[in-house]
C-alpha positions in Angstrom: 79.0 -18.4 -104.5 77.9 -16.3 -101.4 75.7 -13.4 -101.5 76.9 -9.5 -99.9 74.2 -8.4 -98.3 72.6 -5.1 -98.7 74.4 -2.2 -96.4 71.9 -1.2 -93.6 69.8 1.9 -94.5 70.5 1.4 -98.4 67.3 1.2 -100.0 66.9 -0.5 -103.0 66.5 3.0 -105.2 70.0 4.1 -103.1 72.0 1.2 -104.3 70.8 1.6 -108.1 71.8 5.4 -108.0 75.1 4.2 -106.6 75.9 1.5 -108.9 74.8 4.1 -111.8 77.4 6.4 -110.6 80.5 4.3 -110.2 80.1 3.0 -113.7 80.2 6.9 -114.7 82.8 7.0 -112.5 84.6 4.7 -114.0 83.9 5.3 -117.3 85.0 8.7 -117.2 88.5 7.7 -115.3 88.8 5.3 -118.4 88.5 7.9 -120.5 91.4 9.9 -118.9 93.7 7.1 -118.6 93.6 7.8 -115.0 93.9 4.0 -113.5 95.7 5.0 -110.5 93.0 6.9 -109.6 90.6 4.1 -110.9 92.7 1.6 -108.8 92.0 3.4 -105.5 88.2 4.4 -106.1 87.4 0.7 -106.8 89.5 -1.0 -103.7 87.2 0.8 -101.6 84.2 -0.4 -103.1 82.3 -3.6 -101.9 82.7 -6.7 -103.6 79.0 -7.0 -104.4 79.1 -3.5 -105.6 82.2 -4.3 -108.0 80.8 -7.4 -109.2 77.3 -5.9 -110.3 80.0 -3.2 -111.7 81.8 -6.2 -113.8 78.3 -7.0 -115.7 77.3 -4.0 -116.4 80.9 -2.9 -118.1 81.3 -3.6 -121.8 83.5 -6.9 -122.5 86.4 -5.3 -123.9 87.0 -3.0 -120.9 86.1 -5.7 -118.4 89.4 -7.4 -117.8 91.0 -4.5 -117.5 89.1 -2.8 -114.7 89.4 -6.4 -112.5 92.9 -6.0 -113.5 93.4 -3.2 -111.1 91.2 -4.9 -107.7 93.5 -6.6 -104.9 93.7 -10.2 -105.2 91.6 -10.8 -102.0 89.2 -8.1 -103.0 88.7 -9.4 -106.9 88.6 -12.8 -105.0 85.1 -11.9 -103.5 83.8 -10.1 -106.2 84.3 -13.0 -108.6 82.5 -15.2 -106.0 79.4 -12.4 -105.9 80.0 -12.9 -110.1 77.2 -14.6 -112.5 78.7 -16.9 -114.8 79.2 -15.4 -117.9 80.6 -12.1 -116.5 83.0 -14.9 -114.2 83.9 -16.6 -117.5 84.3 -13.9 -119.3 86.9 -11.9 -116.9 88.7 -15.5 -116.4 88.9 -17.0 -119.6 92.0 -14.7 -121.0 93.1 -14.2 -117.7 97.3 -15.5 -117.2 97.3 -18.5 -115.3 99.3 -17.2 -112.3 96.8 -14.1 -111.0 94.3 -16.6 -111.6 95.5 -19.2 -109.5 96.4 -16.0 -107.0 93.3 -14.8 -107.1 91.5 -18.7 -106.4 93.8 -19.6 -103.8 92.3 -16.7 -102.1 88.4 -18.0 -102.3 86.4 -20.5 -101.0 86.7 -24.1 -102.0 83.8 -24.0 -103.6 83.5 -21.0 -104.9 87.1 -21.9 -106.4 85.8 -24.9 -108.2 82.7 -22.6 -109.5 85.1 -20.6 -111.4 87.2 -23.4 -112.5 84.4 -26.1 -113.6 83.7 -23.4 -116.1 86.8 -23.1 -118.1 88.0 -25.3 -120.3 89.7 -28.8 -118.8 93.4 -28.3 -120.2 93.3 -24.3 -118.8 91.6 -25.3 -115.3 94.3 -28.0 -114.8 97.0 -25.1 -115.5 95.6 -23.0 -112.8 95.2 -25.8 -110.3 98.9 -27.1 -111.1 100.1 -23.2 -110.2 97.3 -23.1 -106.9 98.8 -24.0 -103.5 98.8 -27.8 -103.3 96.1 -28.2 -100.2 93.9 -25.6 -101.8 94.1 -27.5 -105.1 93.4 -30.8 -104.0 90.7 -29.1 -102.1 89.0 -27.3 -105.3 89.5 -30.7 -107.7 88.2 -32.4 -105.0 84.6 -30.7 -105.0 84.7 -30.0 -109.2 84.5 -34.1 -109.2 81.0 -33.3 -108.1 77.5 -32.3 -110.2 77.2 -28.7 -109.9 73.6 -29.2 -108.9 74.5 -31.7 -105.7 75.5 -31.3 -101.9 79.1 -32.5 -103.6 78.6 -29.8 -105.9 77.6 -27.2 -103.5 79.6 -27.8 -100.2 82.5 -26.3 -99.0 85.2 -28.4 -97.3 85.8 -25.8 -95.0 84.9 -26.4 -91.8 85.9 -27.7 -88.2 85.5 -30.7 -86.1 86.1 -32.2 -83.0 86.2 -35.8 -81.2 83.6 -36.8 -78.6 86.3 -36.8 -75.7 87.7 -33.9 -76.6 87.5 -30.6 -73.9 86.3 -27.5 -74.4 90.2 -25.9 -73.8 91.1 -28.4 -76.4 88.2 -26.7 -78.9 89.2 -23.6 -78.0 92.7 -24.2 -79.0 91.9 -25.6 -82.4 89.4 -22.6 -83.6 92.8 -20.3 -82.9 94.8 -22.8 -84.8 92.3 -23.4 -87.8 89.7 -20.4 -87.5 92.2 -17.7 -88.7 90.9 -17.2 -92.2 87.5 -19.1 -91.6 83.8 -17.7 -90.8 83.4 -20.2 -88.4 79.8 -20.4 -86.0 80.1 -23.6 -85.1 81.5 -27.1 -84.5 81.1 -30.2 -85.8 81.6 -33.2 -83.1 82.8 -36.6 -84.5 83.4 -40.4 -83.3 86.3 -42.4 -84.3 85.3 -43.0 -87.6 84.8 -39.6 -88.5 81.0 -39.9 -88.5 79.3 -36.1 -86.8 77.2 -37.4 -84.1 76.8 -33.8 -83.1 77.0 -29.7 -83.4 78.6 -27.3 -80.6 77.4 -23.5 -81.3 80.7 -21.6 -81.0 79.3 -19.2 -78.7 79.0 -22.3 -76.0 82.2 -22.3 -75.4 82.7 -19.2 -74.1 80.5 -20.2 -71.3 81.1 -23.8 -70.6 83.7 -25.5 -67.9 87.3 -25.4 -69.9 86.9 -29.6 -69.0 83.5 -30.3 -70.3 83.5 -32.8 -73.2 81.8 -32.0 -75.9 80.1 -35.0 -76.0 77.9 -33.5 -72.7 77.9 -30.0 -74.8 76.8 -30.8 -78.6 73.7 -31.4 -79.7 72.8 -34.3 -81.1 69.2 -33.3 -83.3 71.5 -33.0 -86.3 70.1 -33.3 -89.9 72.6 -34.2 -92.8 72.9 -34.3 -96.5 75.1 -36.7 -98.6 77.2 -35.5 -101.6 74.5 -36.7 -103.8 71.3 -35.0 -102.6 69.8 -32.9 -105.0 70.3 -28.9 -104.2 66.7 -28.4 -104.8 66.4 -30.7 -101.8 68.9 -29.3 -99.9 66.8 -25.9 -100.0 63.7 -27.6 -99.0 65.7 -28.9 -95.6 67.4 -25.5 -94.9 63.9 -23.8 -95.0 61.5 -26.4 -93.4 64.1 -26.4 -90.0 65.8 -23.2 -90.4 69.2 -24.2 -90.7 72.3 -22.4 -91.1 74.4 -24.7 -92.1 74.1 -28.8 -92.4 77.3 -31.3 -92.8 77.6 -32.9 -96.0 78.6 -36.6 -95.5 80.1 -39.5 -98.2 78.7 -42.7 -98.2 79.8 -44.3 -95.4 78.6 -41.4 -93.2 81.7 -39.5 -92.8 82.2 -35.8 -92.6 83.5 -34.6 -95.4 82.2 -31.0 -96.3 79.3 -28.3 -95.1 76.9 -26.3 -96.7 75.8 -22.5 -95.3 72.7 -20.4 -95.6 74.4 -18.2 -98.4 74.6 -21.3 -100.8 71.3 -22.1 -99.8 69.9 -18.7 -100.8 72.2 -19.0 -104.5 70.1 -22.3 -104.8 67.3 -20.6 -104.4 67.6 -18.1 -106.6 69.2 -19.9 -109.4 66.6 -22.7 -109.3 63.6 -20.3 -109.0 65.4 -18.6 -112.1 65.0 -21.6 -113.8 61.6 -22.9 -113.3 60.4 -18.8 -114.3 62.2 -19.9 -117.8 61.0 -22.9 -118.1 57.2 -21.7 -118.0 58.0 -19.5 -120.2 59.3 -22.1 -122.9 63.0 -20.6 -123.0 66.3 -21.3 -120.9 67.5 -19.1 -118.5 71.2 -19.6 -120.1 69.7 -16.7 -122.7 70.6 -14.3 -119.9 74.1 -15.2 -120.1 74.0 -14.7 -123.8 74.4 -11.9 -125.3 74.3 -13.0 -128.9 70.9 -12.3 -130.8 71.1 -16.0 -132.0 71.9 -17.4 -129.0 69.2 -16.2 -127.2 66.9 -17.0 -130.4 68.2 -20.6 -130.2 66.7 -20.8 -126.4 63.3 -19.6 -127.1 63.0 -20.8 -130.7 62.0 -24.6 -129.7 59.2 -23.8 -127.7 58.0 -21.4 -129.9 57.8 -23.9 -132.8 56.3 -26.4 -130.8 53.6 -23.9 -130.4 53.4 -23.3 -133.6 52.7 -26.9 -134.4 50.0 -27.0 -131.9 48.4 -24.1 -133.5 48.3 -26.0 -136.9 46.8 -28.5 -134.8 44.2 -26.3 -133.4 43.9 -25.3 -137.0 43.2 -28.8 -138.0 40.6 -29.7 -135.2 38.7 -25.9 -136.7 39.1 -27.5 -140.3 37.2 -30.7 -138.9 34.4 -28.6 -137.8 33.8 -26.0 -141.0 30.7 -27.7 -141.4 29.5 -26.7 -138.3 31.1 -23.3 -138.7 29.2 -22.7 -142.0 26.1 -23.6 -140.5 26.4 -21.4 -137.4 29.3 -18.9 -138.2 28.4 -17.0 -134.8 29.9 -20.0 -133.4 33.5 -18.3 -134.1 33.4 -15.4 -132.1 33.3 -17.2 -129.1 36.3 -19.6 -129.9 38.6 -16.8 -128.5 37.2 -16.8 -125.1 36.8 -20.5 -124.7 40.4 -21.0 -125.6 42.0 -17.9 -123.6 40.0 -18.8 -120.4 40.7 -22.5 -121.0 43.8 -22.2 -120.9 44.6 -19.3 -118.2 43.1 -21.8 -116.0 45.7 -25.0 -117.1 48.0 -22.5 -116.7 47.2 -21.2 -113.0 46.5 -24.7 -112.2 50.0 -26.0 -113.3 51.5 -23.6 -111.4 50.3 -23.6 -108.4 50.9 -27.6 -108.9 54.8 -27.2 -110.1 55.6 -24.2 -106.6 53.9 -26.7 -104.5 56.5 -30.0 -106.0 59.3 -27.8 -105.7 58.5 -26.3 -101.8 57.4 -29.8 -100.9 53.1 -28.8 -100.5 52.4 -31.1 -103.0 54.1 -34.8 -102.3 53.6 -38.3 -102.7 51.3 -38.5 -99.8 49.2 -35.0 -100.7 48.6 -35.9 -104.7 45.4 -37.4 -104.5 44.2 -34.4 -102.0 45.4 -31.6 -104.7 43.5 -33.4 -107.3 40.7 -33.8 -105.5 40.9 -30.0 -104.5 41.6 -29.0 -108.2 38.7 -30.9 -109.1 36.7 -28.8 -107.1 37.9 -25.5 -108.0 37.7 -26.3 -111.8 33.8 -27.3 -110.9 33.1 -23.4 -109.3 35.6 -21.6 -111.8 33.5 -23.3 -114.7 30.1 -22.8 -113.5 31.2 -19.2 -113.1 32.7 -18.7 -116.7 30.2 -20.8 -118.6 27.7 -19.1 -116.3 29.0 -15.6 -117.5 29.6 -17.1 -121.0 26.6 -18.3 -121.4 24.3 -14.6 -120.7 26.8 -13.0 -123.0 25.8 -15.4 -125.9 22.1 -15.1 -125.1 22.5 -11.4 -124.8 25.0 -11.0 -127.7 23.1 -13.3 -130.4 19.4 -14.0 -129.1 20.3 -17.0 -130.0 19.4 -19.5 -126.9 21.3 -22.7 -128.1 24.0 -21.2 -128.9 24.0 -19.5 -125.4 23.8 -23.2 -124.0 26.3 -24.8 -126.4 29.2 -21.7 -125.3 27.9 -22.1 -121.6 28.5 -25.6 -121.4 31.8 -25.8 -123.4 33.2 -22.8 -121.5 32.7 -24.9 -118.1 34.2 -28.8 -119.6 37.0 -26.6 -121.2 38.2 -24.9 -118.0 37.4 -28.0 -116.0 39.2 -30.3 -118.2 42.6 -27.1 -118.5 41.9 -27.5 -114.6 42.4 -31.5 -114.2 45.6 -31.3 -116.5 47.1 -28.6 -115.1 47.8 -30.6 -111.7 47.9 -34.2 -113.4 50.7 -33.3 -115.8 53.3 -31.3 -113.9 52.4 -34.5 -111.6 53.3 -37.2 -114.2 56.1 -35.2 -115.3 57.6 -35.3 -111.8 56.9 -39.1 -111.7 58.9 -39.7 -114.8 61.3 -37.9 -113.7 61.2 -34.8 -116.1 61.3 -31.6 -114.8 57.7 -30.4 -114.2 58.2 -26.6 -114.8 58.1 -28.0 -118.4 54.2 -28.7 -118.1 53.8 -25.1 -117.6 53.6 -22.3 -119.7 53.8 -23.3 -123.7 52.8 -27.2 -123.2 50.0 -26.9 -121.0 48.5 -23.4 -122.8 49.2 -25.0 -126.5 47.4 -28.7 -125.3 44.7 -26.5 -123.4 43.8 -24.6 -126.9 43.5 -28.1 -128.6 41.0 -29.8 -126.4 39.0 -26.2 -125.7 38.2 -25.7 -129.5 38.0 -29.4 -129.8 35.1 -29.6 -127.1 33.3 -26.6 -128.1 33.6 -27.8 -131.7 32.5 -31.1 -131.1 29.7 -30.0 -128.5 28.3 -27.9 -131.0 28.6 -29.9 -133.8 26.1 -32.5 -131.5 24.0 -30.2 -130.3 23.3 -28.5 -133.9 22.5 -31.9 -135.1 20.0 -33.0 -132.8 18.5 -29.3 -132.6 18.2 -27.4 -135.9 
């Protein structure tokens, strides 16, 4: 779905105060029973501006306010729509101003709205749609959301090799009516594009020129299967606007633009931000208590379980505990830094998979380079860790012991925090996972499991 972008000179403060006041605005013409009123405020609105309007409306009022927006104009502001305010307006929505309403979007934003609904009420809607656009729309639903299928837009428009700029010219008037179009796509016989033609070229080429002498031919394409988090990485690393989406035998059959791109973006960075976090960024669609409980709660009790296990390795150790208690009130610190370091090193690791920093070719430079920072960060810490004991206590050994375990702990948090977002991404699993709640809960383990055990050796021998 495309994104409105902000209106020149509207600060960010400027737009809040405006969204806050047309949902008084509305509100309070609600309240009146005024819709006419309502009806002509909101039609003069911009579609981004009506759709952030939709979310923040209460659900039972919802379907009536979109009720009273033009079809073209509650066309766009579904597209600008998040999916549960989208699903929510178009679930109990009568078939016919829904297919109105879709017949009046974007292919793809079209089969966005439909993929959602359930499969008897989306075949409805495309049965009342008009019979290209439908075709069009099922077409690109056959597709996984997260694909160039899934993604692309079939509308677009190209030209033969031997075809003249005059003939161009003449289809963009025939096709370009209803279409933001900013360039061609030039094909050969078998419908393969061998080539692009900005549209502003052809204001200034020779009405005869081919456009085989006018395209370029540097064009990069994506197939209906490439994954959209791939798809982003190509749009940003040659600053595309737009790249043809071809099937498998090569042949043109959709585009992607910039504004998908940047929904990719977002939506996948959205993801990953959850993922650290050990919940699912579906619990922003949800506005049931136990739903969003249900996202978070299996992370959380896998936490749990590896506190019980942290628990466990302590319990292993209560000899060594008893014998020098002082030994607990450094576990905190050894833990907490451990594991802030896993979790800045995972991090880093899992942005740099996703932008492309950190490939095949780059993994055993990163390690070699997280090596290295884990060696300075820990002679730091177990530096500063290891005054504070002696200070603290008087107690030289035990100033040693915290030193030393303070500087394998973060080392060792370090080394996992690039490795396992790394074999995660190997296996195919998706390596935002290694961050956050695995990588802090597995850091706490090993910390208290090699101070423990250090000090447990060095007691022995010592005292």
């Amino acid at each position: 779905m495309s994104n409105e972008p902000t209106p020149s000179g509207l600060a960010s403060g400027e737009t809040l105060e405006r969204a806050e006041a047309l949902l008084e605005v509305t509100y309070e013409l609600l309240e009146l029973e005024d819709l006419e009123l309502l009806r002509q405020v909101l039609n003069k609105e911009r579609p981004a501006d009506l759709a952030d309007l939709m979310r923040r409306l209460d659900e039972g009022i919802r379907e009536t306010v979109f009720g009273l927006l033009e079809e073209s104009l509650a066309a766009e502001a579904l597209a600008e729509s998040d999916t549960h305010t989208t699903l929510s307006i178009v679930e109990d929505m009568a078939p016919q101003r829904l297919s109105d309403i879709l017949d009046e979007m974007e292919p793809d934003d079209a089969a966005d709205v439909l993929v959602d609904l359930d499969r008897e009420d989306a075949e409805k809607v495309l049965d009342l749609m008009e019979t290209e656009g439908a075709q069009e729309v099922q077409d690109l639903m056959a597709h996984e959301e997260d694909t160039g299928g899934g993604i692309m837009t079939s509308d677009l428009i190209s030209v033969r090799e031997e075809m003249t700029v005059a003939g161009a010219i003449d289809r963009l008037r025939q096709e370009a009516e209803d279409q933001d179009i900013s360039h061609l796509y030039v094909t050969d016989a078998e419908g393969r594009p061998v080539g692009v033609v900005p549209v502003h070229r052809l204001a200034t080429a020779r009405p005869q020129t081919p456009m085989s002498r006018l395209m370029s031919r540097d064009l990069v394409t994506v197939t209906q299967e490439t994954d959209q988090e791939e798809i982003a990485r190509i749009f940003s690393r040659y600053n595309l606007l737009a790249v043809p989406v071809v099937d498998m035998e090569g042949r043109l059959v959709g585009q992607i633009t910039v504004d998908d791109v940047v929904d990719v973006i977002q939506e996948e960075a959205t993801e990953d931000i959850y993922k650290m976090a050990g919940t699912s960024d579906q619990e922003m669609e949800n506005p049931s208590v136990f739903g969003v409980a249900r996202a978070r709660l299996p992370w959380l009790l896998i936490c749990l379980l590896g506190s019980f296990l942290s628990g466990a390795v302590i319990h292993v150790f209560d000899a060594t505990l008893e014998k020098v208690i002082i030994l607990a009130s450094f576990l905190p610190a050894i833990t907490a830094t451990g594991g802030n370091s896993g979790l800045q090193s995972s991090t880093v690791t899992v942005r740099g998979l996703v932008t492309g920093h950190v490939s095949s070719g780059l993994v055993l430079r990163t390690i070699m380079r997280e090596i290295g920072t884990a060696a300075v960060i820990g002679v730091a810490c177990g530096a500063a860790a290891n005054a504070a004991a002696w200070l603290w206590f008087k107690h030289p050994l035990v100033g040693i012991c915290v030193g030393v375990a303070m500087f394998l702990a973060i080392s060792v948090a370090v080394v996992l925090g690039v490795l396992v977002p790394l074999l995660f991404d190997r296996l195919g699993i998706d390596p935002a996972v290694a961050s956050g709640p695995f990588i802090t809960t597995t850091n706490d383990i090993l910390g208290i499991f090699i101070y423990l055990g250090l000090a447990t050796v060095l007691m022995g021998r010592f005292m």
